[in-house]
ROSE-4610 file (N, C-alpha, C; in Angstrom, 1 decimal, always signed):
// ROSE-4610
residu = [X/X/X/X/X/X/X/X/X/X/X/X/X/X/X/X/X/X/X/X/X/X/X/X/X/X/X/X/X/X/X/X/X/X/X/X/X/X/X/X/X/X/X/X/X/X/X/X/X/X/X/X/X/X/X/X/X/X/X/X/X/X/X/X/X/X/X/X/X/X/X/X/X/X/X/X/X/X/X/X/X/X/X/X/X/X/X/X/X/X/X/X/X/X/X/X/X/X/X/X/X/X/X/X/X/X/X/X/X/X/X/X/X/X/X/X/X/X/X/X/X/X/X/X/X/X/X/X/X/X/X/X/X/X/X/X/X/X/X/X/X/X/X/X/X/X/X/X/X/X/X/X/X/X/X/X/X/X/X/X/X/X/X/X/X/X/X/X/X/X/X/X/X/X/X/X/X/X/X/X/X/X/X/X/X/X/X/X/X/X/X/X/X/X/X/X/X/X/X/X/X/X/X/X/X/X/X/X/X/X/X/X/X/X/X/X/X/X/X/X/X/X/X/X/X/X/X/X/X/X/X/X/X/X/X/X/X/X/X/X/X/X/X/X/X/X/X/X/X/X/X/X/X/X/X/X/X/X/X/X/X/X/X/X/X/X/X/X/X/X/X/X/X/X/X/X/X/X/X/X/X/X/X/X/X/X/X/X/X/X/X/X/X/X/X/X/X/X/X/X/X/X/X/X/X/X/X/X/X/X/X/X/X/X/X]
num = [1/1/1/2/2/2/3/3/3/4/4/4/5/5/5/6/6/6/7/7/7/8/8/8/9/9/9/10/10/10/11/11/11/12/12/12/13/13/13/14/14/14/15/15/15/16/16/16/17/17/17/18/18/18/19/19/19/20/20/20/21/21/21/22/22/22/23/23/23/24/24/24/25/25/25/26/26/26/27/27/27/28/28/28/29/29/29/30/30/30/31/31/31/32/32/32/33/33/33/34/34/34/35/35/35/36/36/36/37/37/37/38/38/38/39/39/39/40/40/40/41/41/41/42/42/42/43/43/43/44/44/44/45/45/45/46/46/46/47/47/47/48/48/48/49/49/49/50/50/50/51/51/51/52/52/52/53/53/53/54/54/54/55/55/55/56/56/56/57/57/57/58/58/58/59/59/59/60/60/60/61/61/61/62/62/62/63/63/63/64/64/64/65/65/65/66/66/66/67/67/67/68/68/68/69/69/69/70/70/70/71/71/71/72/72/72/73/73/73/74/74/74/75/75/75/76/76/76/77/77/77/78/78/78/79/79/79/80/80/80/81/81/81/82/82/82/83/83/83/84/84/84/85/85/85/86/86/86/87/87/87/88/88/88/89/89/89/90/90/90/91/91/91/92/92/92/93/93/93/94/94/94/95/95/95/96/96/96/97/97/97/98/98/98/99/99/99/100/100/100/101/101/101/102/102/102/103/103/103/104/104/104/105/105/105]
x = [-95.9/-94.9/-94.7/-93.5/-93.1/-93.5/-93.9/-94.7/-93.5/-92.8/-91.6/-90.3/-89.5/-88.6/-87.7/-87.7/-87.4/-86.1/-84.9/-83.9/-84.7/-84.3/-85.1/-84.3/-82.8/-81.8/-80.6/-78.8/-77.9/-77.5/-76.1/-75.4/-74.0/-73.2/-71.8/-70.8/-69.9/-68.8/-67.9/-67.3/-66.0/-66.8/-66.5/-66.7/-66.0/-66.6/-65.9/-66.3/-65.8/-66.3/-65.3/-66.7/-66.3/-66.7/-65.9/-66.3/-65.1/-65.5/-64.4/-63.0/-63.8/-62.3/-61.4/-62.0/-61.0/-62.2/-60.8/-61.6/-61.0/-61.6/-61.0/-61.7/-61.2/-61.3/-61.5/-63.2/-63.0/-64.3/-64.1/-64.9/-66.3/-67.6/-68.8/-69.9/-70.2/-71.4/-72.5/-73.8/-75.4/-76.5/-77.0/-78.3/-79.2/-80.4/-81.6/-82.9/-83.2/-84.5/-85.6/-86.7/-88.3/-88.9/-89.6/-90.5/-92.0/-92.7/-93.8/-94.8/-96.0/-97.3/-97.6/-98.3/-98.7/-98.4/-99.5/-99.0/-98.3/-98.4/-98.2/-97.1/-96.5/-94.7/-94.8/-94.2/-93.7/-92.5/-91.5/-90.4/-89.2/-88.5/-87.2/-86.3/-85.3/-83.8/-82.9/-81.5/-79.9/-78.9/-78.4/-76.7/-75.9/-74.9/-73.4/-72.5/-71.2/-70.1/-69.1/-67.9/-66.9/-65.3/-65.1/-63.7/-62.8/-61.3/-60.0/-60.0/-60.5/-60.2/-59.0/-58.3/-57.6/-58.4/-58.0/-58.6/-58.4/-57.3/-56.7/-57.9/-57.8/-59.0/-60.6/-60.6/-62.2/-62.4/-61.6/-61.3/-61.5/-60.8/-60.8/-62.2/-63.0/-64.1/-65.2/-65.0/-66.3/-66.3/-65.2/-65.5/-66.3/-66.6/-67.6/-68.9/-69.7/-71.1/-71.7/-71.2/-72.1/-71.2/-71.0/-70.2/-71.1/-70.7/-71.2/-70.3/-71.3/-70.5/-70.8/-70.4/-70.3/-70.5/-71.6/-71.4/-71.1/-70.8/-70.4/-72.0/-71.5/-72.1/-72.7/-74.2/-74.7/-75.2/-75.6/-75.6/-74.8/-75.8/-74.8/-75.7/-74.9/-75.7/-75.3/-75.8/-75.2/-75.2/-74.0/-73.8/-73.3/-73.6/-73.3/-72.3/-71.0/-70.1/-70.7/-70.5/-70.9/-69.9/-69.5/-68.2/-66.6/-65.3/-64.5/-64.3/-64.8/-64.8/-65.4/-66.3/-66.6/-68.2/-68.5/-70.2/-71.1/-71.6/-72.6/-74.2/-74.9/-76.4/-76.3/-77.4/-77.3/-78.9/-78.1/-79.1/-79.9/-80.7/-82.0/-81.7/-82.0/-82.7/-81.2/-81.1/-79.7/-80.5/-79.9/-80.0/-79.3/-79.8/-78.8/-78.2/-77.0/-75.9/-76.5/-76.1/-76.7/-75.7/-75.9/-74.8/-73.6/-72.5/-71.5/-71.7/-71.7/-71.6/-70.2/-70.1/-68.8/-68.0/-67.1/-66.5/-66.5/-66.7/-66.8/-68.0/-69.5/-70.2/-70.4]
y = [+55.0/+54.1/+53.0/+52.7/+51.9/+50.1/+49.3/+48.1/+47.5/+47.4/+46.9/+47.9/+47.2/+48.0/+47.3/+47.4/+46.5/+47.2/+46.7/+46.9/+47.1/+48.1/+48.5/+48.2/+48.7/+49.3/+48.7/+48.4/+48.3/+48.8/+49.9/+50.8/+50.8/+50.2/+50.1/+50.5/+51.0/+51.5/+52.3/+53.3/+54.2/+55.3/+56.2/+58.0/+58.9/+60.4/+61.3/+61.9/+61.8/+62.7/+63.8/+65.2/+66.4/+67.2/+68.3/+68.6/+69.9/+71.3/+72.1/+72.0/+72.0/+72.7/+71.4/+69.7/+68.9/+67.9/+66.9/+66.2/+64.4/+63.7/+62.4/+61.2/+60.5/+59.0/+57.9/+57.3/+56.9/+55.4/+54.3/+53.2/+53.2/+52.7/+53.2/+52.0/+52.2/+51.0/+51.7/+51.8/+52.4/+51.4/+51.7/+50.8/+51.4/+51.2/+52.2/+51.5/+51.6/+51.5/+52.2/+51.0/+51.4/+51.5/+52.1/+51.6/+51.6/+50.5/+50.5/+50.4/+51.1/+50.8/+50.4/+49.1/+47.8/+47.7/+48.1/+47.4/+48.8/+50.0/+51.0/+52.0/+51.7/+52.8/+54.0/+54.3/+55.4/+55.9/+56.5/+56.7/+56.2/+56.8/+56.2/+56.7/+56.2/+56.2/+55.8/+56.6/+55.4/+55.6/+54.6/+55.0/+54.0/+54.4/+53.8/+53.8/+53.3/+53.2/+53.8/+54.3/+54.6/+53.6/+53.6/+52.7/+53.0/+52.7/+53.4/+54.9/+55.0/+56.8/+56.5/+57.4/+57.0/+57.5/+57.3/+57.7/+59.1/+59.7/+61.1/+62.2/+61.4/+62.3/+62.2/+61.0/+60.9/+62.0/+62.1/+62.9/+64.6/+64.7/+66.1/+66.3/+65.7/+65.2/+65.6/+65.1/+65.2/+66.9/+67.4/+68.8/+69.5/+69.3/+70.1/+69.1/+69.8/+69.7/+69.0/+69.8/+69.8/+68.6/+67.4/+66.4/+66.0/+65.8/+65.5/+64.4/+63.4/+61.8/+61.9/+61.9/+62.0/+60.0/+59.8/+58.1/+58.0/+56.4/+56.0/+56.8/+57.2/+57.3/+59.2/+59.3/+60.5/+61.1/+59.9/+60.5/+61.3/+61.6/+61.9/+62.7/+62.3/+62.4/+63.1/+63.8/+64.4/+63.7/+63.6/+62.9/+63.4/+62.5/+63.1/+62.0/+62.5/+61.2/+60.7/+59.6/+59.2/+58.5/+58.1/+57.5/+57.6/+57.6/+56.9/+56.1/+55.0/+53.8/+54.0/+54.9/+55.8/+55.7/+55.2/+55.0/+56.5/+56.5/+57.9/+57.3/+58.9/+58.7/+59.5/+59.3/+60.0/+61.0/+62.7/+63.4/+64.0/+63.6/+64.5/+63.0/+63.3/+62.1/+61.8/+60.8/+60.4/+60.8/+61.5/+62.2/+63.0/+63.0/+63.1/+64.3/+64.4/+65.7/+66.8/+67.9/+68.9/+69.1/+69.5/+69.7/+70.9/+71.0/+72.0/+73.1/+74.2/+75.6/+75.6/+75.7/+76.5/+77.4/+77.3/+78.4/+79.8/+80.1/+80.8/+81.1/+80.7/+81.5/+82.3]
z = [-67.0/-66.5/-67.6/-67.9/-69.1/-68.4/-69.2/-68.9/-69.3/-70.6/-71.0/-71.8/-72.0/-72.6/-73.5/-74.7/-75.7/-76.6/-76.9/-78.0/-79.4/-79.8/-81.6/-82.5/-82.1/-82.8/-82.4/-82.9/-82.3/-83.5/-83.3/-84.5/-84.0/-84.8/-84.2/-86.2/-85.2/-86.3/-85.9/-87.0/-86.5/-87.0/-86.1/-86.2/-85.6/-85.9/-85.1/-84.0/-82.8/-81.5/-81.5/-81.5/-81.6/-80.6/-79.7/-78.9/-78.1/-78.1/-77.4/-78.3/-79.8/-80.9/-81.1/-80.4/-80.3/-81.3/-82.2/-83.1/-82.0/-81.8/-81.6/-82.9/-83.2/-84.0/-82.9/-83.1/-81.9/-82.7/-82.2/-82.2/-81.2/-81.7/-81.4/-81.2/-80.1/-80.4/-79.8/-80.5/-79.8/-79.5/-78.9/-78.3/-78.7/-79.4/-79.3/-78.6/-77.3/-76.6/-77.1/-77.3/-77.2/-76.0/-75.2/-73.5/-74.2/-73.6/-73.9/-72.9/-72.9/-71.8/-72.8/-72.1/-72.9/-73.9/-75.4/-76.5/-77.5/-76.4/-77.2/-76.9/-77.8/-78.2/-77.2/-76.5/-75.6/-75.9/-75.0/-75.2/-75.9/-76.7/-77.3/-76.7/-76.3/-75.7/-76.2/-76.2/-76.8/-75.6/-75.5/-74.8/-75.9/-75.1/-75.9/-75.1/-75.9/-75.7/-76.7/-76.5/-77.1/-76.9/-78.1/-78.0/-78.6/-78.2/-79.3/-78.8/-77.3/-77.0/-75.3/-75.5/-74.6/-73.2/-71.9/-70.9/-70.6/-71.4/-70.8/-71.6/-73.3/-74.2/-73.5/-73.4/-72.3/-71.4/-70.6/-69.8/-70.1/-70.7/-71.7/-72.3/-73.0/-73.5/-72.9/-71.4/-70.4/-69.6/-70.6/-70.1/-70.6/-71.3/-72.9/-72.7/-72.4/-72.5/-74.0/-74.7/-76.6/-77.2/-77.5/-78.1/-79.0/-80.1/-81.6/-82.5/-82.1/-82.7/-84.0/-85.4/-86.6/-86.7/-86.9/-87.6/-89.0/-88.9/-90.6/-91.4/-92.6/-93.3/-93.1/-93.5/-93.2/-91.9/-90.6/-89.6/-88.4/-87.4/-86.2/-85.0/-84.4/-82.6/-81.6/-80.7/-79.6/-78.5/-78.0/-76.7/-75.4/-74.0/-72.9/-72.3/-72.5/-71.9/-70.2/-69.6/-68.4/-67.5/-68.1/-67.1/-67.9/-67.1/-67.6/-68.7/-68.9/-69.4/-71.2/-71.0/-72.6/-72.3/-71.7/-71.7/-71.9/-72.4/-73.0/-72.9/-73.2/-73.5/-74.4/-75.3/-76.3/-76.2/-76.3/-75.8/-77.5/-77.5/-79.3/-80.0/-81.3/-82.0/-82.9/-83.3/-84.2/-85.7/-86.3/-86.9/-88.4/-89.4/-90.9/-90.6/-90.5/-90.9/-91.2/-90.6/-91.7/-92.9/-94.1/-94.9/-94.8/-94.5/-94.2/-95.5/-95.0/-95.8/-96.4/-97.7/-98.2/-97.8/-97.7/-97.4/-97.7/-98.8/-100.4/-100.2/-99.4/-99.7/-98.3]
């Protein structure tokens, strides 16, 4: 049982949510939780939010299970949309890209 639960992390910017063959451009903000019994690290956690998506693509969004937020830069995360509003958890570890295969090979 977690004793405390402390912010580690906050990651905000613009990426891509991918998901069921659809691309959206969408504004991002993450939380990343530490829980701790007593003095010692336990579980990591993130949720978020999404912003700049309209309510109809949310919608469409929350149909597809697998959603893959592309962040600035080299990472990216898999997410579980949770409400309307854009709010998510973010399900596995945030995580570097893998690098895309060529086409050609």
């Amino acid at each position: 049982m977690a004793d405390r639960i402390k912010r580690v992390e906050r990651i905000r910017g613009k990426g891509r949510l991918t998901g069921g063959g659809h691309v959206y451009v969408v504004g991002y903000v993450i939380d990343v939780y530490q829980k701790y019994a007593g003095s010692v690290p336990t579980l990591r956690f993130a949720t978020g939010h999404l912003t700049g998506i309209r309510a109809g693509d949310v919608v469409h969004a929350m149909l597809h299970t697998s959603l893959d937020l592309e962040l600035e830069g080299t990472r990216h995360v898999q997410v579980s949309l949770r409400t309307l509003d854009g709010d998510f958890d973010v399900a596995g570890p945030i995580a570097t890209a893998p690098e895309r295969k060529k086409a050609a090979e």
